[in-house]
N, C-alpha and C positions, 0 to 999 in steps of 0.2 A: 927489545921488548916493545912491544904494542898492547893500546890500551881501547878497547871498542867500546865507550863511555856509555852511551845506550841508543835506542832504535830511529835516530832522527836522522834522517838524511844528509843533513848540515854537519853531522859529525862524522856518520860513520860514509858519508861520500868519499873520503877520498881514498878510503880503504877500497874503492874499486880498482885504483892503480894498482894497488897489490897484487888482487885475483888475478888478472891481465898475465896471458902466459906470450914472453917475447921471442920473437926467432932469431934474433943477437945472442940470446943467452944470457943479454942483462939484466933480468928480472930482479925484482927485489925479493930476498927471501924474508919470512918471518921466524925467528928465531925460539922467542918463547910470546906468545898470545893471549892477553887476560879480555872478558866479556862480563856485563852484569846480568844480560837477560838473554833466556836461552826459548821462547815461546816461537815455535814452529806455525803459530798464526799471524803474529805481524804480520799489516798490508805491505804492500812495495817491496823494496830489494833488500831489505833489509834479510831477512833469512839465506836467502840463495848467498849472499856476499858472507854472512857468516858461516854457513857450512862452506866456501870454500878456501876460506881463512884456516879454517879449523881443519880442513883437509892436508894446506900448503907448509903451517906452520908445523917446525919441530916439535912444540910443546905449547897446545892450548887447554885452558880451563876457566870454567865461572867459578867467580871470584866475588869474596863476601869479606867483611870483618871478623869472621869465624876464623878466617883461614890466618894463619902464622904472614907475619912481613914477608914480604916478597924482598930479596936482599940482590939485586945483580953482580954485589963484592961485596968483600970485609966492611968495608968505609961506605958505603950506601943502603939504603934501608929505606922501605916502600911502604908504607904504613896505610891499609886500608880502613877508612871510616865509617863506608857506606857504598853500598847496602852490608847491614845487618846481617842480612839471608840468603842464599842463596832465591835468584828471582825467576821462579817457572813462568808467570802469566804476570804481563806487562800491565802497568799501573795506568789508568786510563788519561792522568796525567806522565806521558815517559820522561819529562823530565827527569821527575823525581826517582826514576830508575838511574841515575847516573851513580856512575863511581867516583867517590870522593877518596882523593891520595894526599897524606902525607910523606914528601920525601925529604928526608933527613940527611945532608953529607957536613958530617964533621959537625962544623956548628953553626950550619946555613942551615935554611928550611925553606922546604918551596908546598903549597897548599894549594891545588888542583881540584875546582868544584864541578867541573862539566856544566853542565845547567841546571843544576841541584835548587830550588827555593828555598824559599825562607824555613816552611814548613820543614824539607829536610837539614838544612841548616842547626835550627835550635836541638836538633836529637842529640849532637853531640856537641854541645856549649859546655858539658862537664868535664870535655877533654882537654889534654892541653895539645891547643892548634894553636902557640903563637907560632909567627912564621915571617922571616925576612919579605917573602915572594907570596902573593895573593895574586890567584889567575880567578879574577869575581866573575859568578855565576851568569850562566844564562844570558853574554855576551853584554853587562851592563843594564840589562830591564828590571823595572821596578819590582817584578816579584823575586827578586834575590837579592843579597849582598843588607841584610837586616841589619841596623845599627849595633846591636849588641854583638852577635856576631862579631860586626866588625873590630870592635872594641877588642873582643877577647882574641883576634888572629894580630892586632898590630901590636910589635914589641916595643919596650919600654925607649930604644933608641929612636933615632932618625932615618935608619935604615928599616924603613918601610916601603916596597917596592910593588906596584899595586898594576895587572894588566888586563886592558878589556880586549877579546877580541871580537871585533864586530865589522861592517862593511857596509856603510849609508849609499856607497854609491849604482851598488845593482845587489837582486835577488832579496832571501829573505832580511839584509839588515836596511834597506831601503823602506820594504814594507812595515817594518816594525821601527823604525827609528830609534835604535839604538847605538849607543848607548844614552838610558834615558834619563831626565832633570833631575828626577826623583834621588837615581841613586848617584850620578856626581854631586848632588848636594849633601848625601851623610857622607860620602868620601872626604870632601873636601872640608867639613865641619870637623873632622879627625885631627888636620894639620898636622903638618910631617909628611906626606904621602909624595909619594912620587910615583908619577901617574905616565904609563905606556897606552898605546891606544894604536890598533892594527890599521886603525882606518886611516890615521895620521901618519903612524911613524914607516907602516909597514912591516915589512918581518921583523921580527923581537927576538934577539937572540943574548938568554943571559948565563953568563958563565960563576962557577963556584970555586974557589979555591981551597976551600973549608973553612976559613972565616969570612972572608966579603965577597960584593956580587959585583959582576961589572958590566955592563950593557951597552950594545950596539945596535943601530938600528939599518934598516935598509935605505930608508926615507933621509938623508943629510940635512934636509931642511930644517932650520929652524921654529920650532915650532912657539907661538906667541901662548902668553899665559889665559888669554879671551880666546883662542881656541880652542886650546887644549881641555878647557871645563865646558866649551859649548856642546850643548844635547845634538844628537845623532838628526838627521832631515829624516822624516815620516815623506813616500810617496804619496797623492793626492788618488 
């Protein structure tokens, strides 16, 4: 299952490896394909690499909170938040076009914002998002990961599992330095939070058992507690 969060190059880039037709034969297939926004105006690559996603994959469809769980087995369960609607014509902020997933196995929960704001955030503060695993918005910048929000996704335990992914050292997370002071400081005013960070640890890989989560990372290195909460370097 692939998930084509919305029209930003930083997300949907690496879905170009996909497209990529191999002479080995080892191509990656797609299996079943979800999207949020289907506007045949988007600038840049962003169309061309979705129609040919949608051409490669078994079974593609835009995907809304209308639509019934997306379930890949009995014991897994795909819970879309957002968008609301099905989205013809891209939001002039495309953040807020992302797909927001609740995934449920057993009695873990993992909550996947793409780069959703605060703005889409509060829409569904009536739901129930608590959730072991928070992947917070919009790579750690100030306009996502709102403290009340927060509140209502960390559970009553210690098992609060909280990841940013972002990249201070080239391309857009250099530019933007992130992740930013703003939002490690309501993270961290949470207490309990146990904090992942791509720029640091490297790949993140966490597993579910159906009650607890267990995490590895790529990066061995020990990482200090002054680094770990230090804000992202902004390029000059």
């Amino acid at each position: 299952m692939a998930f084509l969060t919305h029209p930003h190059d930083d997300h949907y880039g690496g879905f170009r490896y996909l497209c990529q037709e191999r002479d080995d034969g080892q191509g990656f297939s797609i299996e079943n394909l979800y999207y949020s926004v289907f506007d045949s105006k988007i600038y840049g690559g962003f169309w061309p690499c979705l129609e040919s996603l949608i051409r490669k994959a078994t079974f593609a469809s835009q995907i809304s909170s209308r639509a019934p769980p997306v379930s890949p087995d009995q014991e897994v369960e795909l819970k879309v938040l957002y968008p609301f609607q099905k989205i013809i014509k891209a939001s002039q902020d495309r953040n807020d076009d992302s797909i927001v997933l609740l995934l449920q196995y057993q009695n873990t929960r993992f909550l996947f914002t793409g780069d959703a704001s605060k703005r889409v955030e509060r829409k569904f503060l009536d739901q129930d998002i608590r959730s072991n695993v928070l992947k917070l918005g919009h790579h750690g910048s100030r306009t996502a990961s709102d403290e009340e929000f927060l509140q209502k996704v960390k559970p009553p335990s210690d098992n609060f599992y909280t990841v940013i992914s972002s990249n201070d050292q080239d391309g857009k997370g250099k530019r933007y330095g992130h992740p930013h002071k703003e939002t490690l400081g309501t993270l961290k005013r949470l207490g309990s939070v146990k904090l992942y960070r791509t720029d640091l640890h490297g790949t993140i890989v966490m597993v579910s058992d159906g009650s607890s989560v267990t995490v590895s990372t790529s990066n061995q290195k020990e990482i200090s507690e002054k680094e770990l909460w230090k804000p992202g370097k902004k390029s000059q």
